[in-house]
FIKE-744418 format. One record per residue (C-alpha): z, y, x; residue number from 0; residue in one letter. Coordinates in Angstrom, 3 decimals. Each point is the difference from the previous one (the first is absolute). Layout:
FIRO / zz / yy / xx / k / r
FIRO / Z / Y / X / NUM / A
...
***
This chain:
FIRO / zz / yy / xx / k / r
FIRO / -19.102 / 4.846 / 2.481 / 0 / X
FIRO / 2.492 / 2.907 / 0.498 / 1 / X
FIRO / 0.652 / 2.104 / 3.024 / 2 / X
FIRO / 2.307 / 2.373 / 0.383 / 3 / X
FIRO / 0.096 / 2.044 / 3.030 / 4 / X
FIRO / 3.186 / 2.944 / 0.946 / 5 / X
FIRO / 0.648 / 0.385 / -3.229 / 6 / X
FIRO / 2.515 / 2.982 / -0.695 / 7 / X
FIRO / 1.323 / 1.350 / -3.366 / 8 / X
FIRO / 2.511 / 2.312 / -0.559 / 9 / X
FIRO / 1.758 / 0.660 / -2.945 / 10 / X
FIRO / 3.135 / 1.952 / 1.534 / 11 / X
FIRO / 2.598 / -1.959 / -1.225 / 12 / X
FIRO / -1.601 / -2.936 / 1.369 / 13 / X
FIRO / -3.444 / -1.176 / 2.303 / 14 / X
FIRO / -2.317 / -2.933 / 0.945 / 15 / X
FIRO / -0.347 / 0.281 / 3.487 / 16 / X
FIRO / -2.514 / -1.195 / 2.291 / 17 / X
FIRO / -1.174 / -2.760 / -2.003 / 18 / X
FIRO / -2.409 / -2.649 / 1.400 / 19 / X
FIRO / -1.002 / -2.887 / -1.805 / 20 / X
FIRO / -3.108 / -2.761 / -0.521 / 21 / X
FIRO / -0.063 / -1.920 / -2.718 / 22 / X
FIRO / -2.449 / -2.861 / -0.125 / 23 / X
FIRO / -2.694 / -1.075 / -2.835 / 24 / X
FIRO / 1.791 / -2.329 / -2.352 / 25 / X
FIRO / 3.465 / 0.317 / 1.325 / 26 / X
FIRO / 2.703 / -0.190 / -1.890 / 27 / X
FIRO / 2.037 / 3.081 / 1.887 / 28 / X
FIRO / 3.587 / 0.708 / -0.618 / 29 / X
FIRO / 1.711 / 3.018 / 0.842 / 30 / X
FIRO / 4.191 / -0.559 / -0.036 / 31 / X
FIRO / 2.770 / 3.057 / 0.464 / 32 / X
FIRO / 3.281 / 0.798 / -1.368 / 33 / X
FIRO / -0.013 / 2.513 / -3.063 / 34 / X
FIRO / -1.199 / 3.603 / 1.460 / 35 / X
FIRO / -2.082 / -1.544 / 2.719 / 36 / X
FIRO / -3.046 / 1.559 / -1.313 / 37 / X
FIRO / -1.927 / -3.182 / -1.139 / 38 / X
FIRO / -1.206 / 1.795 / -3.321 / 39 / X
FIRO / -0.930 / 2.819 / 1.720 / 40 / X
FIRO / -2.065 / -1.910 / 2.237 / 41 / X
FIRO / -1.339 / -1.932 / -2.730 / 42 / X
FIRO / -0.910 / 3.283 / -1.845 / 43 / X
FIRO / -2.015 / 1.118 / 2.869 / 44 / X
FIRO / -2.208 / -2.527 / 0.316 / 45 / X
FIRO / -0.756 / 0.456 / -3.535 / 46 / X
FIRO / -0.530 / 3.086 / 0.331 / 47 / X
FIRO / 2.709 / 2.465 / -1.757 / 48 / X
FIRO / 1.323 / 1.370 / 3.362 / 49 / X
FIRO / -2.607 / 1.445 / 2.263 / 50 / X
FIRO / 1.713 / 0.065 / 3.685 / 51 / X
FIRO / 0.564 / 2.609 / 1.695 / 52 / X
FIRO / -1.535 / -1.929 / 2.959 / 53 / X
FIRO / -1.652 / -2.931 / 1.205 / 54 / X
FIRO / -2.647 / -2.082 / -2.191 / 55 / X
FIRO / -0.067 / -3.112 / -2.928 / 56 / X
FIRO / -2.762 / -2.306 / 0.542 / 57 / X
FIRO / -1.240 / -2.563 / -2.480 / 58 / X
FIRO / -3.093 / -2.590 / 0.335 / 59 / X
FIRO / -1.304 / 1.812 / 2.729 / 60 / X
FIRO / 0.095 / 3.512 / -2.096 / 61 / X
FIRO / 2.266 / 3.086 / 0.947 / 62 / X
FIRO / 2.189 / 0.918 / -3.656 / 63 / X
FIRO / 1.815 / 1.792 / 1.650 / 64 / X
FIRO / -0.769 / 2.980 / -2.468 / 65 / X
FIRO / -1.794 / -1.902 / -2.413 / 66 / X
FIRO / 1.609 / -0.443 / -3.551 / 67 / X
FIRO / 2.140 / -2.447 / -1.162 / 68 / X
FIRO / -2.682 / -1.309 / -2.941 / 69 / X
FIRO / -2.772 / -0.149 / 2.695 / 70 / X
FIRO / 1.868 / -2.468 / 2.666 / 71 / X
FIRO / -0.272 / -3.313 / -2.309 / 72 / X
FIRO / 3.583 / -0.568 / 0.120 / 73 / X
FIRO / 2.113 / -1.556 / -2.773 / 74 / X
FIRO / 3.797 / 1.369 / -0.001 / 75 / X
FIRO / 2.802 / -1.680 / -1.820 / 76 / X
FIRO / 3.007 / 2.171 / -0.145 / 77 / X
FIRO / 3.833 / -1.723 / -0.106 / 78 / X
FIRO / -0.042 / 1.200 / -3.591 / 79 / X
FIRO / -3.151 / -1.656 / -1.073 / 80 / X
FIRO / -0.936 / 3.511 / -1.134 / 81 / X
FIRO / -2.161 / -1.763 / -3.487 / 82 / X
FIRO / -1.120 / 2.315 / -2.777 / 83 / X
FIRO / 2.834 / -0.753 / -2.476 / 84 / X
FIRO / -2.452 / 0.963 / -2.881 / 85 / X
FIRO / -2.814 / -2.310 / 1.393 / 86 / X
FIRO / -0.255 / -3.745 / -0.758 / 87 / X
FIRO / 0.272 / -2.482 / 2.882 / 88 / X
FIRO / -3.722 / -0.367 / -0.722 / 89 / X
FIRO / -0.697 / 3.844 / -0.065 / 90 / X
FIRO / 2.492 / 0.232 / 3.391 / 91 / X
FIRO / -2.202 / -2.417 / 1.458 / 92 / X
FIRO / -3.403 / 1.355 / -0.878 / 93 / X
FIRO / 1.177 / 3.806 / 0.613 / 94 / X
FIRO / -1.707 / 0.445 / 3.603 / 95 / X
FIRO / -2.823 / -1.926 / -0.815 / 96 / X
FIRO / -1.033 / 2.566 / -2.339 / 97 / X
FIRO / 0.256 / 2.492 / 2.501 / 98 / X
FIRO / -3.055 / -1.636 / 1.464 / 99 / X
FIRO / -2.966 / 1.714 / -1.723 / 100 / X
FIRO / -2.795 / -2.187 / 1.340 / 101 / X
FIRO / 1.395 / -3.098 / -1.491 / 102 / X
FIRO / -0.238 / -0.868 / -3.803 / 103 / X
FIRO / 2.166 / -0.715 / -2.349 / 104 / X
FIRO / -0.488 / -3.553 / -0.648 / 105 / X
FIRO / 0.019 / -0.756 / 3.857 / 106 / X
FIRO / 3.391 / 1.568 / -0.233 / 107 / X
FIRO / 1.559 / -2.035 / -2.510 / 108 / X
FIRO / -1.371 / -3.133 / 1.844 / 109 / X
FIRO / 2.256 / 1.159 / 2.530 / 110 / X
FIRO / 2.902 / 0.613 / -1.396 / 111 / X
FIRO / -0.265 / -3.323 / -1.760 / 112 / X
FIRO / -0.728 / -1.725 / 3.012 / 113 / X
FIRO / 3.361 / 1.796 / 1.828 / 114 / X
FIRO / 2.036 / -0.490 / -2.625 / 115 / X
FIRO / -0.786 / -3.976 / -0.357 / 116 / X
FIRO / 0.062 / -0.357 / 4.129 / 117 / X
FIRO / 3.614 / 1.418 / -0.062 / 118 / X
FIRO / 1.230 / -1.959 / -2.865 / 119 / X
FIRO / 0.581 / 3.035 / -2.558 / 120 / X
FIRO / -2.203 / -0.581 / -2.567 / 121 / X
FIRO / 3.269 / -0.180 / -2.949 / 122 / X
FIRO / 0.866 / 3.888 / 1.277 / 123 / X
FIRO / -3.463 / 1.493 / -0.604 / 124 / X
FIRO / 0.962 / 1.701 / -3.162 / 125 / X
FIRO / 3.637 / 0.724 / 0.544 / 126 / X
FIRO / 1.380 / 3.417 / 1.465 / 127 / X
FIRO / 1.794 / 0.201 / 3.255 / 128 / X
FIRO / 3.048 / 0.883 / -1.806 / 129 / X
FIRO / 0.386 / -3.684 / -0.819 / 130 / X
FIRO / -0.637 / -1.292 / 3.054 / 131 / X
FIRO / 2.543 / -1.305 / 2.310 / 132 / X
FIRO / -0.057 / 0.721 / 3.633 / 133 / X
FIRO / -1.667 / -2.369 / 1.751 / 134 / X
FIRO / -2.792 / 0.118 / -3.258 / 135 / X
FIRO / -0.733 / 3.782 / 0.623 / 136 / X
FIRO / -0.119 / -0.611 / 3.394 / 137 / X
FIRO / -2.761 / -3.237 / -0.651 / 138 / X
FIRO / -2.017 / 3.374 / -2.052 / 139 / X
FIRO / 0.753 / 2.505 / 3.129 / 140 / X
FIRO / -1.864 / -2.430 / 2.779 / 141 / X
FIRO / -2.837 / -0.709 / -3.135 / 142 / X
FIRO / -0.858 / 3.244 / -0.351 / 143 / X
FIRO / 0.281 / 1.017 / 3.423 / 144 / X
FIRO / -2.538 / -2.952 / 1.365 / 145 / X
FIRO / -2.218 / 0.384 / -3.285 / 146 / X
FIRO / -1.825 / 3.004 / 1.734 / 147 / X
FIRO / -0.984 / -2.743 / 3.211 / 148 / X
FIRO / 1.695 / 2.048 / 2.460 / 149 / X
FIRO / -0.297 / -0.662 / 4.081 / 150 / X
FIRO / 3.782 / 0.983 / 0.161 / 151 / X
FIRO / 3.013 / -0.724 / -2.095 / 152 / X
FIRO / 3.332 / 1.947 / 1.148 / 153 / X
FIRO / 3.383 / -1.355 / -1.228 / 154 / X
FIRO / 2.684 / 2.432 / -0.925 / 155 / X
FIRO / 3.200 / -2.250 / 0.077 / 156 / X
FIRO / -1.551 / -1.939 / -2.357 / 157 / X
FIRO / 2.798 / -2.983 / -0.874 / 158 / X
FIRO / 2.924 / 2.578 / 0.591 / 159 / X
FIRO / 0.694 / 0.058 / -3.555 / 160 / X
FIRO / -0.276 / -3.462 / -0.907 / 161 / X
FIRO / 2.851 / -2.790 / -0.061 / 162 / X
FIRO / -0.219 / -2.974 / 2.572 / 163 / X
FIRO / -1.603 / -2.717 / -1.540 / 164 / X
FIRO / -3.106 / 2.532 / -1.442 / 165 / X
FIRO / -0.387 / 1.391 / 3.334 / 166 / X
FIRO / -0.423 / -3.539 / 1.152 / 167 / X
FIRO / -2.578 / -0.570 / -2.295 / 168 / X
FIRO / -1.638 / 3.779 / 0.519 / 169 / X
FIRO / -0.316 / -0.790 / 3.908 / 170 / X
FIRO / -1.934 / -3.396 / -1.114 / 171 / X
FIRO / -2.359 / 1.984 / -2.119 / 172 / X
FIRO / -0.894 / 3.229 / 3.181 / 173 / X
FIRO / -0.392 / -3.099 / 2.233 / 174 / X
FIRO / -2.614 / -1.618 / -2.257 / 175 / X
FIRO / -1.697 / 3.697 / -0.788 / 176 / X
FIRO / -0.501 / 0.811 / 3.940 / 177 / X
FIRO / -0.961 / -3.998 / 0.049 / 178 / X
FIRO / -2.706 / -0.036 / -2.383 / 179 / X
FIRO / -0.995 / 3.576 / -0.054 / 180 / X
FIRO / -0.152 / 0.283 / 3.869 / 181 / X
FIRO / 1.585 / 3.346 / -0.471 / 182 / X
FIRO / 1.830 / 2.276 / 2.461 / 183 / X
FIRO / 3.449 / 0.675 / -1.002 / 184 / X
FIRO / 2.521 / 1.707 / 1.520 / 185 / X
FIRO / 3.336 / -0.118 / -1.336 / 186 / X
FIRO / 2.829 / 2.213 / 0.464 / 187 / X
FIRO / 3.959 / -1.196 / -0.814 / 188 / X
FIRO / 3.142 / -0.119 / 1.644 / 189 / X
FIRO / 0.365 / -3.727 / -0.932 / 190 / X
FIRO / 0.025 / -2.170 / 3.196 / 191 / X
FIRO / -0.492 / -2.964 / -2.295 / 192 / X
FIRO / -3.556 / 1.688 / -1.464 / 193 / X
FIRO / -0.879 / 0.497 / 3.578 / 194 / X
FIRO / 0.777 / -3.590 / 0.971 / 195 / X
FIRO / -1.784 / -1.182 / -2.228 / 196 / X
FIRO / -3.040 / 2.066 / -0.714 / 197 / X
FIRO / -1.056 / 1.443 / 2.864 / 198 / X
FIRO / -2.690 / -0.591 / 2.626 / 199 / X
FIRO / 1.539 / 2.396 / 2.121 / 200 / X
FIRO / 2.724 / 2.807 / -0.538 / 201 / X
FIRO / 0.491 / 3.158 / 1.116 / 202 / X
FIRO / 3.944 / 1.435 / 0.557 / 203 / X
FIRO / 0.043 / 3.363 / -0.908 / 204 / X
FIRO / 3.435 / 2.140 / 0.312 / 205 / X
FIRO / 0.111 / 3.779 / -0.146 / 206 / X
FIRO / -3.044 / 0.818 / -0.532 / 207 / X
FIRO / -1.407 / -2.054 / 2.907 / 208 / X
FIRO / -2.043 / -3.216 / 0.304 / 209 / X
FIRO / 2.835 / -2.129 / 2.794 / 210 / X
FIRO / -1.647 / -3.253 / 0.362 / 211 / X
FIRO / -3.063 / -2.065 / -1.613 / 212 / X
FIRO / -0.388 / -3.735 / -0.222 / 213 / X
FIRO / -0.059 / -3.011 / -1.329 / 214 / X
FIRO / 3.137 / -0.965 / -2.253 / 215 / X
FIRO / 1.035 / -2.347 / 2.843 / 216 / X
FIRO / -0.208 / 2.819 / 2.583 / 217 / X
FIRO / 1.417 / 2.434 / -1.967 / 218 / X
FIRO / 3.082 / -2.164 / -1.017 / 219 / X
FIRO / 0.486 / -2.079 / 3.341 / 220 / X
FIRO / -1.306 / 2.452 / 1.834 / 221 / X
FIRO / 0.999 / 3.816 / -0.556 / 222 / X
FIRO / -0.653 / 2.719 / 2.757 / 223 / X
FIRO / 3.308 / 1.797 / -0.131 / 224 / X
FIRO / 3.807 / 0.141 / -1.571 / 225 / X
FIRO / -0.985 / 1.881 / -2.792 / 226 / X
FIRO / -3.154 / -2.587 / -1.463 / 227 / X
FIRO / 2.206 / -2.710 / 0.696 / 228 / X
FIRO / 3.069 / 1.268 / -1.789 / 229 / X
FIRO / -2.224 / 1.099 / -3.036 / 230 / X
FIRO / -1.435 / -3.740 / 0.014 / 231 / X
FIRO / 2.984 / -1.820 / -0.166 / 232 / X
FIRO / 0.919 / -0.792 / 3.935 / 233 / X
FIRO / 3.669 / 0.369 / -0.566 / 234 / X
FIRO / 1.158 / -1.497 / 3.461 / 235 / X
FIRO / -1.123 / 3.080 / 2.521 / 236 / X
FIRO / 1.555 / -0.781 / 3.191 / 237 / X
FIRO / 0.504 / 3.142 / 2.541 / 238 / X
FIRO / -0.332 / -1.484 / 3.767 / 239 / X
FIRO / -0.898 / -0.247 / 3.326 / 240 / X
FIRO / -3.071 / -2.236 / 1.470 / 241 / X
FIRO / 1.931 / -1.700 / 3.116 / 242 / X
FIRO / -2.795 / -2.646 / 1.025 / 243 / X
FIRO / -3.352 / -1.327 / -1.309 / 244 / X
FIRO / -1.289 / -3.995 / 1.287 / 245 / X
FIRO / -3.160 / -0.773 / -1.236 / 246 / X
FIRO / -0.149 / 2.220 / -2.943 / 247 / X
FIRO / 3.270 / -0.786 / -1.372 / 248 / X
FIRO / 2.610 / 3.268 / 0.526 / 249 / X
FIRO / 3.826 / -0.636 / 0.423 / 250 / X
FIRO / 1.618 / 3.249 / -1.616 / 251 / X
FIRO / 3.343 / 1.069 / 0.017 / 252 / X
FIRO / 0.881 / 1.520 / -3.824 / 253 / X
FIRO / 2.718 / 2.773 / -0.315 / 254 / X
FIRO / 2.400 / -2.697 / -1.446 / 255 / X
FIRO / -0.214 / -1.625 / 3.199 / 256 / X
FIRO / -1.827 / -2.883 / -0.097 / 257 / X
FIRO / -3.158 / -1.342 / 1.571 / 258 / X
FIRO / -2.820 / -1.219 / -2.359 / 259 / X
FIRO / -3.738 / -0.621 / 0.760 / 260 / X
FIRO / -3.253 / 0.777 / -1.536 / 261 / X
FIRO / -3.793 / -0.654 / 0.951 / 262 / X
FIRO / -0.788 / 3.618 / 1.194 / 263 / X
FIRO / -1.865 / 1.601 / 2.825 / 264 / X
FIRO / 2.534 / 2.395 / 0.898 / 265 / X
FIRO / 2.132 / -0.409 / 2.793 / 266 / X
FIRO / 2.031 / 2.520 / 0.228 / 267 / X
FIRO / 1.517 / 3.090 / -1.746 / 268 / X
FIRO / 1.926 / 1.022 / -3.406 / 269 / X
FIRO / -1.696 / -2.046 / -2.546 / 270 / X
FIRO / 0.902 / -0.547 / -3.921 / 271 / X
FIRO / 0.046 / -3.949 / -0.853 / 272 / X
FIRO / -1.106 / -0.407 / -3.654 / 273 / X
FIRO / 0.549 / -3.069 / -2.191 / 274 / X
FIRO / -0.527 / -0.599 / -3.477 / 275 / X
FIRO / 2.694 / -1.393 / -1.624 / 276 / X
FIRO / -1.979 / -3.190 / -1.665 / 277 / X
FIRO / -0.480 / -1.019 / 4.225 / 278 / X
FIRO / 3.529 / -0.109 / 0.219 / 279 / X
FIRO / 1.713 / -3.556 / -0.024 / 280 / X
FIRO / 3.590 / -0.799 / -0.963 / 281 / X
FIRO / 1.753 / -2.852 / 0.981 / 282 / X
FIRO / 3.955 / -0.839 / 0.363 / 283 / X
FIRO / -0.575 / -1.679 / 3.703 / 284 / X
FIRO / -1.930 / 1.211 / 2.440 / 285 / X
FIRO / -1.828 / -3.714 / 0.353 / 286 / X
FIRO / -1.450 / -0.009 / -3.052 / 287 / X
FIRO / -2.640 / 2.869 / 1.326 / 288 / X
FIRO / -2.450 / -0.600 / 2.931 / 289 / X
FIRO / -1.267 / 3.582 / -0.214 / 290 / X
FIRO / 0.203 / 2.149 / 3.696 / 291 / X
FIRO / 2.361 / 2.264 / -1.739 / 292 / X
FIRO / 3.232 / -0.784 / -1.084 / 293 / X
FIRO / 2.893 / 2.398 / -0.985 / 294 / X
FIRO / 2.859 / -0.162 / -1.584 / 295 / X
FIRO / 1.853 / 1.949 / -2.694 / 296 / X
FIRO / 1.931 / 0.146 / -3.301 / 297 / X
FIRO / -0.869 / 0.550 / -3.254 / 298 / X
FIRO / 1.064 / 3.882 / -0.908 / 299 / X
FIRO / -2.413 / -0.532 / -3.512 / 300 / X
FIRO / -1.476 / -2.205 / -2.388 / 301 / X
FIRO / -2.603 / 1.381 / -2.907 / 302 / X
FIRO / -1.665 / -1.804 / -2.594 / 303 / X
FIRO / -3.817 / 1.210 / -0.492 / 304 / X
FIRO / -1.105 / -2.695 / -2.739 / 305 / X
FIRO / -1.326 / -3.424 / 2.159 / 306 / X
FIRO / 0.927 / 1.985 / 3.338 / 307 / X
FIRO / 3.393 / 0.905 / 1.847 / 308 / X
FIRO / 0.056 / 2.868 / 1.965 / 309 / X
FIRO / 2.722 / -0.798 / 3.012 / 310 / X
FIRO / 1.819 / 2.779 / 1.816 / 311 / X
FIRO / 1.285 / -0.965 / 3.734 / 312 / X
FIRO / 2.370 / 2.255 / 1.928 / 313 / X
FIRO / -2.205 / -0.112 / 2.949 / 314 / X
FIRO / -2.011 / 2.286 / -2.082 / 315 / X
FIRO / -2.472 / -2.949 / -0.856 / 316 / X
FIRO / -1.060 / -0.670 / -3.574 / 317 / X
FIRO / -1.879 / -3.128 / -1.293 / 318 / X
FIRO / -1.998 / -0.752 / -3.240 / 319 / X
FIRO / 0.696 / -4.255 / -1.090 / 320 / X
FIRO / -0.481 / -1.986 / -3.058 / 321 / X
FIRO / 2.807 / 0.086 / -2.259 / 322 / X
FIRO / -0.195 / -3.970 / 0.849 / 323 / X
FIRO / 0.493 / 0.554 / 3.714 / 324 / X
FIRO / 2.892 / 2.371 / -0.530 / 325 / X
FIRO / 1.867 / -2.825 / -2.299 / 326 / X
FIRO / -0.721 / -2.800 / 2.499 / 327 / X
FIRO / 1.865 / 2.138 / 2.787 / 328 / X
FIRO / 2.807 / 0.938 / -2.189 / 329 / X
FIRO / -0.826 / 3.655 / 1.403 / 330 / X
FIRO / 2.301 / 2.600 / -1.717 / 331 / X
FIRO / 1.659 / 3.153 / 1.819 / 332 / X
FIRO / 2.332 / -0.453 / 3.431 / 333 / X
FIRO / -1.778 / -3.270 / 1.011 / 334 / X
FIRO / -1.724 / -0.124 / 3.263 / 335 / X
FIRO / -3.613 / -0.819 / 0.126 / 336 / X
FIRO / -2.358 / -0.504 / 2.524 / 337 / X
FIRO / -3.254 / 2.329 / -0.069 / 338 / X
FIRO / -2.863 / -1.663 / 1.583 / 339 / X
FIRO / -3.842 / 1.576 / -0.151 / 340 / X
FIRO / -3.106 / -0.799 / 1.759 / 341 / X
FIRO / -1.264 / 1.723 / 3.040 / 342 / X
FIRO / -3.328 / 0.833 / -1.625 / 343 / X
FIRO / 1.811 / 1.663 / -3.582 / 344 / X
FIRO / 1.210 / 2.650 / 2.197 / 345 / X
FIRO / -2.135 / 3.289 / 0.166 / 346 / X
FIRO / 0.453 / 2.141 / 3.015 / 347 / X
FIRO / -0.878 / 3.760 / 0.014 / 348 / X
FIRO / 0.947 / 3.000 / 1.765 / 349 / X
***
């Protein structure tokens, strides 16, 4: 659906560089970064309103490269929602329809009529954006912008504006647009939740480069280097040394000094051991664990995220329990705890 090939773009305080991606027909495509990546950008250029300076945009089979933005069948929804504040929902809605001289006006109306009562909005139609909440204008944003039938919808950040339980509700309503629409989306945010959840596949993008693409599972359990893996969440990033490898499971030797294994092919050399902290196990005797590795260590810190607890060990380990599990264990700070994790949840790159 969309290829991207050496992309490069430079706008001198900042560049896309080398940029090479596929995106498939009907896939639901996110791309995630930390603020100043150069997701928008990115996004942008696909639509159209940056030309690169090299390298070429690809979409159905068609080089855009230099074509214009109104000419590539893409639908755009901005962070902002960008609506016409003295339109109508209904008018916001029917706006790019009009643009299209060959179709009449009655067909358009039947349109916008039948968008408006597929997404549930038919009570806004007459009111102003003004008076919309947040998650409402953004209900009119991804009306208007699949209204025209495009082959592409790009997603500027879409639910960063919106509170928790409407972005809930929001990620329901893209799943069941790409779902019944069969469209190709591709989705930029910074949200690793969005990503989790939305995607088909993601693609980790950090200063101005594409690092890794995969599936969510890849991407999360799987990162390619330090940097993916501390932007995804892998807090526990073991420095060490690869001292033996028997039938695909490594025995390395961390800089803390102890000896933990993981399914990896290497067998020898300075490796980084990553974990995420969800793998990791806590127990107050080292029986109650059958995992291969075992360590021990005392609690340093204790944080409350809502249902979670985030566990800080002073062998540099830090878990992610149930606020149930931490109660059962009585865990609190200065009490030695066992830290057990599987062979398989660690991650092994170089």
């Amino acid at each position: 659906m969309i290829r991207i090939s050496n992309l490069y773009k430079d706008w001198k305080e900042f560049s896309l560089k080398g940029i090479n991606l596929e995106i498939k027909q009907g896939e639901y495509f996110v791309i995630l970064g930390p603020t100043g990546a150069g997701k928008t950008l990115l996004l942008e250029t696909i639509a159209g309103f940056h030309i690169p300076d090299r390298g070429d945009v690809w979409i159905e089979g068609h080089d855009v490269t230099y074509l214009a933005p109104e000419r590539r069948r893409v639908g755009f929804i901005y962070q902002d929602y960008s609506l016409f504040p003295h339109f109508t929902v209904e008018e916001n809605i029917e706006f790019g329809l009009k643009l299209k001289k060959s179709v009449s006006p009655v067909a358009n109306r039947e349109r916008t009529e039948q968008i408006i009562d597929w997404l549930g909005i038919s009570h806004l139609a007459h009111r102003y954006p003004s008076s919309l909440s947040g998650g409402e204008q953004q209900k009119v944003a991804i009306a208007r912008a699949i209204a025209v039938e495009p082959s592409l919808l790009l997603l500027d950040e879409p639910l960063a504006a919106l509170d928790r339980r409407t972005r809930d509700y929001l990620r329901e309503e893209l799943k069941r647009v790409k779902a019944d629409l069969g469209i190709t989306m591709v989705h930029v945010t910074h949200d690793q939740t969005e990503a989790m959840v939305l995607a088909d596949r993601v693609a980790v993008m950090i200063n101005g480069r594409i690092m890794q693409v995969g599936t969510p599972s890849e991407i999360f359990n799987k990162p390619l280097d330090e940097a993916i893996a501390d932007f995804v969440g892998v807090e526990n990033i073991l420095s060490g040394t690869v001292r033996d490898n028997k039938s695909g499971v490594a025995e390395i030797e961390v800089d803390t000094g102890a000896n933990i294994f993981a399914v990896s092919s290497y067998s020898e050399g300075k490796v980084k051991a990553l974990i995420r902290p969800e793998d990791i196990i806590l127990s107050v005797s080292r029986e109650d664990s059958s995992a291969r590795n075992s360590l021990k260590g005392i609690i340093e810190g204790i944080e409350d995220m809502g249902p979670l607890t985030r566990v800080r060990m002073d062998n540099s380990i830090v878990a992610l329990i149930t606020k149930q599990s931490r109660e059962r264990l009585g865990l609190r700070i200065g009490v030695e705890v066992y830290v057990s994790f599987k062979a398989t949840s660690v991650h092994v790159v170089q």
